[in-house]
DSSP file (Angstrom, degrees, kcal/mol; ACC not computed):
  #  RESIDUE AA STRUCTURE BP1 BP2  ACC     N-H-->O    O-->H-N    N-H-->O    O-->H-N    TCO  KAPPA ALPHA  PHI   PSI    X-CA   Y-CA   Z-CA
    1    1 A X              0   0    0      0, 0.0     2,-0.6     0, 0.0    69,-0.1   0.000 360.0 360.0 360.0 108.6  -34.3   44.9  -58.7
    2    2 A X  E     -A   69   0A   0     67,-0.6    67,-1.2     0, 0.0     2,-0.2  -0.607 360.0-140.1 -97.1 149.4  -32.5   42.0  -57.7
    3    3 A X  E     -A   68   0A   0     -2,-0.6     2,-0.2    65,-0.2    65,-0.2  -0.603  24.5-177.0 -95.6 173.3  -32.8   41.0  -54.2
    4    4 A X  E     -A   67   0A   0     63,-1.4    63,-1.0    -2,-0.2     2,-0.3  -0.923  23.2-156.4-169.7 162.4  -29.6   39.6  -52.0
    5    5 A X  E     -A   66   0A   0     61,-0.2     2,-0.5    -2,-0.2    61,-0.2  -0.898  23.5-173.6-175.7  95.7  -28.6   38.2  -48.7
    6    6 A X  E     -A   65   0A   0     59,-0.9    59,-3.9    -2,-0.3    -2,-0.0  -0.950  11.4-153.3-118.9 114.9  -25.0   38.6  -47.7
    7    7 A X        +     0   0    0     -2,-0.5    27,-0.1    57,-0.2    55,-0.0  -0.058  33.6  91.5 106.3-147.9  -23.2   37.4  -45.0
    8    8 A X        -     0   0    0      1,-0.1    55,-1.8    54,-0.1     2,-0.5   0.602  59.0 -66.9 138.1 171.1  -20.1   38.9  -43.5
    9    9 A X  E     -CD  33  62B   0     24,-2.3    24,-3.2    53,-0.2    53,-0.2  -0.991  44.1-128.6-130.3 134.1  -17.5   40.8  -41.5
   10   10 A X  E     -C   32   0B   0     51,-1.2    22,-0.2    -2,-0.5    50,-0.1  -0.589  25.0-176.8 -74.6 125.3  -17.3   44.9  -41.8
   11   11 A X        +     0   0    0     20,-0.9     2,-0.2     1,-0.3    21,-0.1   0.275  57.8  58.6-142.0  30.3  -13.6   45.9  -42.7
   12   12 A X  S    S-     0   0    0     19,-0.4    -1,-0.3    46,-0.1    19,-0.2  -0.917  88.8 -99.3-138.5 153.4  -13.9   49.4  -42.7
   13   13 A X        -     0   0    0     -2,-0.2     2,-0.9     1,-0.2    18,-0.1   0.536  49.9 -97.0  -3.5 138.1  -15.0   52.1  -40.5
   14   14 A X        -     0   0    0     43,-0.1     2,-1.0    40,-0.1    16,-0.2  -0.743  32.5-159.8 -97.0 122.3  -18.9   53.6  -41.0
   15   15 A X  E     -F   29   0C   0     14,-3.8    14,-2.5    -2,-0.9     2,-0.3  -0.800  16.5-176.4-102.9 100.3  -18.7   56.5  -43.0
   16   16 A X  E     -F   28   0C   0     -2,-1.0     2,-0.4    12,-0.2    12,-0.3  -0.785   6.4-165.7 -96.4 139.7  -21.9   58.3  -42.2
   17   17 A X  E     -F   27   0C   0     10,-4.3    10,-2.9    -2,-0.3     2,-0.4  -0.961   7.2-151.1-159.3 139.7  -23.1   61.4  -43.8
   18   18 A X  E     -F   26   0C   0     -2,-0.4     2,-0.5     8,-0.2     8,-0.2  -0.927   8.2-174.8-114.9 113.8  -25.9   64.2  -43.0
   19   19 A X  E     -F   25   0C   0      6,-2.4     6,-2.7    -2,-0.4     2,-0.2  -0.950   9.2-157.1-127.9 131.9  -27.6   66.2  -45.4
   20   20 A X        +     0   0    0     -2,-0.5     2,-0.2     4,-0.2     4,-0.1  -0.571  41.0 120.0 -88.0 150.3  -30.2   69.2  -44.3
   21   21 A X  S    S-     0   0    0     -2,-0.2     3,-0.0     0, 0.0    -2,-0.0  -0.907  90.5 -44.2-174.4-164.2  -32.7   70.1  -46.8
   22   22 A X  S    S+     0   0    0     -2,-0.2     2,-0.5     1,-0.1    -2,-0.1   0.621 135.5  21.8 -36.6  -7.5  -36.6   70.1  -47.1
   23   23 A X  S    S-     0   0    0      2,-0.0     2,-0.9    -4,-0.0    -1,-0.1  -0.993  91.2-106.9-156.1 117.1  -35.9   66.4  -45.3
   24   24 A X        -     0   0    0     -2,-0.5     2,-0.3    -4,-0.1    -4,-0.2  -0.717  34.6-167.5-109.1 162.4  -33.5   65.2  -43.7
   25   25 A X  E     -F   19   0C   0     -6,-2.7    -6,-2.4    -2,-0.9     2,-0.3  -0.735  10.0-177.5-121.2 139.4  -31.4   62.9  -44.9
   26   26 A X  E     +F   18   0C   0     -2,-0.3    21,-2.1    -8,-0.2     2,-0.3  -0.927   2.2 176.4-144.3 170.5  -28.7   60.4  -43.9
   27   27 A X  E     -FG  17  46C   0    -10,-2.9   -10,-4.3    -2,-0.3     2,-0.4  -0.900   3.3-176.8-175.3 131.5  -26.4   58.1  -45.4
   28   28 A X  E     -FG  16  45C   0     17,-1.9    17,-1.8   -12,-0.3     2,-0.2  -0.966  13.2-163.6-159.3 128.5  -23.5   55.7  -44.1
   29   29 A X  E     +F   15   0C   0    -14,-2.5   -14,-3.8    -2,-0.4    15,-0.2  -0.768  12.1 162.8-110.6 157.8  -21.5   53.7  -46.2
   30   30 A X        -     0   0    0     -2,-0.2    13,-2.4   -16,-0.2     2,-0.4  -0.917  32.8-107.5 177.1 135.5  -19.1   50.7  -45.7
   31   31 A X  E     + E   0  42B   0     11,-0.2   -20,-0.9   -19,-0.2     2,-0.8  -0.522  30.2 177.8 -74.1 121.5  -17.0   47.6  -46.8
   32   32 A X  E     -CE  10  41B   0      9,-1.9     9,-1.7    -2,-0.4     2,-0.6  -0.808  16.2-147.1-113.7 140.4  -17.9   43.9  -46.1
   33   33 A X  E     -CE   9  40B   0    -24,-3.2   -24,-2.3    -2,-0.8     7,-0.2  -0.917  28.6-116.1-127.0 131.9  -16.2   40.4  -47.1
   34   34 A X        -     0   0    0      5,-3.3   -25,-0.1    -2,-0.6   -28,-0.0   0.250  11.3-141.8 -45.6 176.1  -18.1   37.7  -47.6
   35   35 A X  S    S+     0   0    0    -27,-0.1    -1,-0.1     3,-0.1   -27,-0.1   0.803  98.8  48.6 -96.5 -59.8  -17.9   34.6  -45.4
   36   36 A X  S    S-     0   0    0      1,-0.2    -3,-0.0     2,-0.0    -2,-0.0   0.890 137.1  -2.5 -77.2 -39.1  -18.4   32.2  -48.0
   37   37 A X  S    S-     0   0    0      2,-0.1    -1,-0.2     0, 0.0    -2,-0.1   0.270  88.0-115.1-149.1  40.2  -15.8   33.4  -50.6
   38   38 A X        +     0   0    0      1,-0.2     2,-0.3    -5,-0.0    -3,-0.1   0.808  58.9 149.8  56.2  52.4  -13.9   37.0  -49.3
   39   39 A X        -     0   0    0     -7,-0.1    -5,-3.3     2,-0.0     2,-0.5  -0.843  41.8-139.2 -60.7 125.5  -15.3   39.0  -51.9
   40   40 A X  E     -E   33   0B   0     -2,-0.3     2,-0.3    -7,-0.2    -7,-0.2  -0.827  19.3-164.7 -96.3 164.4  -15.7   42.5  -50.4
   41   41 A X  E     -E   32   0B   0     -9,-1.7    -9,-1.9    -2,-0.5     2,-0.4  -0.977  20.1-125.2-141.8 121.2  -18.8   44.4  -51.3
   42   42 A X  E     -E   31   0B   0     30,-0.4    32,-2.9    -2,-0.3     2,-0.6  -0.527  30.9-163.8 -32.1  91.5  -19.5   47.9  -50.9
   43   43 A X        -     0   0    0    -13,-2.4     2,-0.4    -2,-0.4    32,-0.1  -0.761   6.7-171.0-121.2  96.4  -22.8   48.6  -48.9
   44   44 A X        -     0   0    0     -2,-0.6    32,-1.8   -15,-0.2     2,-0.2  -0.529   2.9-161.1 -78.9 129.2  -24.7   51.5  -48.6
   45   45 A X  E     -G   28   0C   0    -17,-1.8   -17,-1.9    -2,-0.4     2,-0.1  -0.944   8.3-145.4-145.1 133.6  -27.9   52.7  -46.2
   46   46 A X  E >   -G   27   0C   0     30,-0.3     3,-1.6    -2,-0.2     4,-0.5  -0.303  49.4 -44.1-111.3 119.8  -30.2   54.9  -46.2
   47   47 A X  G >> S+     0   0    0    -21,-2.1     3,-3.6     1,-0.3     4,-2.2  -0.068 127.5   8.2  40.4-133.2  -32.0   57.0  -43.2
   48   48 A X  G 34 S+     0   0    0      1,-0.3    -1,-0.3     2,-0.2    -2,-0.1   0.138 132.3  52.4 -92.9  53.7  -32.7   55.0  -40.6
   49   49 A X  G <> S+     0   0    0     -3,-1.6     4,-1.3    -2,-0.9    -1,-0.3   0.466 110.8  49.8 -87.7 -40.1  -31.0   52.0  -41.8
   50   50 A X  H <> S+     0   0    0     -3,-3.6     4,-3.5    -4,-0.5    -2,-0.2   0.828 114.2  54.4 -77.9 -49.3  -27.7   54.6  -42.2
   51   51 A X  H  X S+     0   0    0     -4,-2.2     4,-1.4     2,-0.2    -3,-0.2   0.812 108.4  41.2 -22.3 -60.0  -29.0   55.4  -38.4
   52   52 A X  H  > S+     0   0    0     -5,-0.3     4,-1.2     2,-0.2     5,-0.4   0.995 109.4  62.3 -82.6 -77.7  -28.8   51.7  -37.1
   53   53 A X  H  X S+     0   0    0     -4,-1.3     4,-2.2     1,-0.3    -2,-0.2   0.722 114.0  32.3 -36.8 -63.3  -25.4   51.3  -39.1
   54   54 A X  H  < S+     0   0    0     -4,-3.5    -1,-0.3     1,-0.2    -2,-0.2   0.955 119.5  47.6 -43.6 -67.0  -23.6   54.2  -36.8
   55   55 A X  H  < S+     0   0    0     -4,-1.4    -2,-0.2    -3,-0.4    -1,-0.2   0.694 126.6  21.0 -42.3 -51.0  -25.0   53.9  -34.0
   56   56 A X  H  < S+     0   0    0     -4,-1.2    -3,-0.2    -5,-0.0    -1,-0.2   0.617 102.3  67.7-100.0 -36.9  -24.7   50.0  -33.8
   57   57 A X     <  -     0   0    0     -4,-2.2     2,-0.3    -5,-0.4   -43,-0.1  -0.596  50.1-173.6-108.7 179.0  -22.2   48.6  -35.8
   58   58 A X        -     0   0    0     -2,-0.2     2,-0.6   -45,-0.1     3,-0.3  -0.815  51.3 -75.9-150.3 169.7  -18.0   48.8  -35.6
   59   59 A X  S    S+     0   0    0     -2,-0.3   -48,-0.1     1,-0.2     3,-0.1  -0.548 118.4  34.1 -71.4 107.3  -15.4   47.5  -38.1
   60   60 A X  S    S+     0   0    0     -2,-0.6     2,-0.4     1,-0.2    -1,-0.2   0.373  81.5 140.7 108.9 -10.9  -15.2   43.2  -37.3
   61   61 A X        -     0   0    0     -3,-0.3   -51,-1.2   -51,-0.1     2,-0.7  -0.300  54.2-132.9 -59.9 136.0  -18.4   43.2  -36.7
   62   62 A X  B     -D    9   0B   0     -2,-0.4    20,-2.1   -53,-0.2    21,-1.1  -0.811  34.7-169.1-105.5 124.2  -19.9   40.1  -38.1
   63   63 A X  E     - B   0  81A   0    -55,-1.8     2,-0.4    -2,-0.7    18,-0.2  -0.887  29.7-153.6-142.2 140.2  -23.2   40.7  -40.1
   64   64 A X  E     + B   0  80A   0     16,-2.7    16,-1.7    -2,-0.4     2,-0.4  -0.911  31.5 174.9-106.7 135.9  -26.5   39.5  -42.0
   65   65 A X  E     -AB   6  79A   0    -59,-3.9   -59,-0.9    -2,-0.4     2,-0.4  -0.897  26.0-162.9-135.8 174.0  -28.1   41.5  -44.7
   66   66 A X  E     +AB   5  78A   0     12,-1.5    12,-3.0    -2,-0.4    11,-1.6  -0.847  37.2  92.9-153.2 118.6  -30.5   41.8  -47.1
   67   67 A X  E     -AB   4  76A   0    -63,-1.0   -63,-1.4    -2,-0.4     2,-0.3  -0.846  54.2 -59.6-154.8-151.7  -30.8   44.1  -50.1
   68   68 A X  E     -AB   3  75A   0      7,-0.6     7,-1.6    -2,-0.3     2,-0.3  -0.870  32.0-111.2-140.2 165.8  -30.3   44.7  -53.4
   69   69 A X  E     +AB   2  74A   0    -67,-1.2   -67,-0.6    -2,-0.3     2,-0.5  -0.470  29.8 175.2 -98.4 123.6  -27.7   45.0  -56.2
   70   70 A X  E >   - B   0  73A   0      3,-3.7     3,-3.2    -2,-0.3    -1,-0.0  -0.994  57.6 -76.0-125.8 126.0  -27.2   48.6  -57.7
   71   71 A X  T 3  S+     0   0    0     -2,-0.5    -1,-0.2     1,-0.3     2,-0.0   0.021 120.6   2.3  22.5-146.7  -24.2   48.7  -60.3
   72   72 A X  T 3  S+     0   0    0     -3,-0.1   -30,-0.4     2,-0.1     2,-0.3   0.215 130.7  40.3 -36.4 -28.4  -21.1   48.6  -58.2
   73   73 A X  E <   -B   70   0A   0     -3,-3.2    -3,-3.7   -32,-0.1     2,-0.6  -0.825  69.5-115.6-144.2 177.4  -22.8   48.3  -54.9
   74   74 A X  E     -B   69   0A   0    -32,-2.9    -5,-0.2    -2,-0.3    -2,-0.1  -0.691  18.7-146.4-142.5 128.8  -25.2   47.0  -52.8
   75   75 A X  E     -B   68   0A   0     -7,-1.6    -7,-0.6    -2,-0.6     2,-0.3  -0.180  28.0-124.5 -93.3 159.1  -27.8   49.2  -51.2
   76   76 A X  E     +B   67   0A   0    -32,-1.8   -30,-0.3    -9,-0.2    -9,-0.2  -0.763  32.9 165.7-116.0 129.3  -29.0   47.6  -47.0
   77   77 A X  E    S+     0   0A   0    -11,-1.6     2,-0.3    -2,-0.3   -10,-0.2   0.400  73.1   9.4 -43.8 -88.3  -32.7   46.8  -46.0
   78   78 A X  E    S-B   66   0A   0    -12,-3.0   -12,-1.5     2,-0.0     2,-0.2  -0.972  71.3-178.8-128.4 144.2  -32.4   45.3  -43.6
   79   79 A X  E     +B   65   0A   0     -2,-0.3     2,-0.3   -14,-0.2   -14,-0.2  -0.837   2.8 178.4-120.8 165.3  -29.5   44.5  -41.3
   80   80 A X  E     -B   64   0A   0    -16,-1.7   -16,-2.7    -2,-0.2    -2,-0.0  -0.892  26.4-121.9-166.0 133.3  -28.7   42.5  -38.1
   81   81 A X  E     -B   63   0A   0     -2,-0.3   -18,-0.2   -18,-0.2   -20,-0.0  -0.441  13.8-167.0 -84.8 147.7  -25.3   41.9  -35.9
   82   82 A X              0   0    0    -20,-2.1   -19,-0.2    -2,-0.0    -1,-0.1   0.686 360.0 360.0 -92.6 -70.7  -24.0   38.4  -35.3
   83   83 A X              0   0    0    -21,-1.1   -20,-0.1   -23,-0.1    -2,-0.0   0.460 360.0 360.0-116.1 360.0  -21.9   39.3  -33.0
C-alpha cells in the first residue's frame, strides 16, 4: 500500500452511490487537480468518508488528503476542506 497526501481543487461534481445489502454501503467518487503540477486524480471514498464527501464538499472546493494509490486511482482516508 503506498501511502499519499494530495493537495487540490475538486473539478467535478460528487458522484455518490448507495448500495443496500447485508450492510450498507456507500461510495462517492470524484476528480481533483493537483496544486503543485495540475495533474487530475481520480479519488474515491468509502462509507463514511463517501458520507463526509456529499455532504460537505462541492466542485472548487480546495482540499487536503491522504490515502493511498490503487491502479488508476486513489482511494480517501482522510479528507479536510481548505476552503
Amino acid at each position: 500500500m503506498n501511502k499519499c497526501f494530495i493537495i487540490g481543487k475538486i473539478i467535478t461534481e460528487i458522484e455518490f452511490k448507495l448500495a443496500l445489502s447485508k450492510k450498507i454501503y456507500s461510495a462517492s467518487n470524484f476528480k481533483v487537480k493537483t496544486k503543485k503540477d495540475n495533474q487530475e486524480i481520480i479519488i474515491e471514498a468509502y462509507n463514511k468518508q463517501a458520507d463526509y464527501c456529499f455532504k460537505n464538499l462541492k466542485c472548487k472546493n480546495v482540499i487536503i488528503l491522504e490515502g493511498y494509490l490503487k491502479s488508476n486511482y486513489v482511494v480517501a482516508e482522510k479528507l479536510q476542506k481548505i476552503n
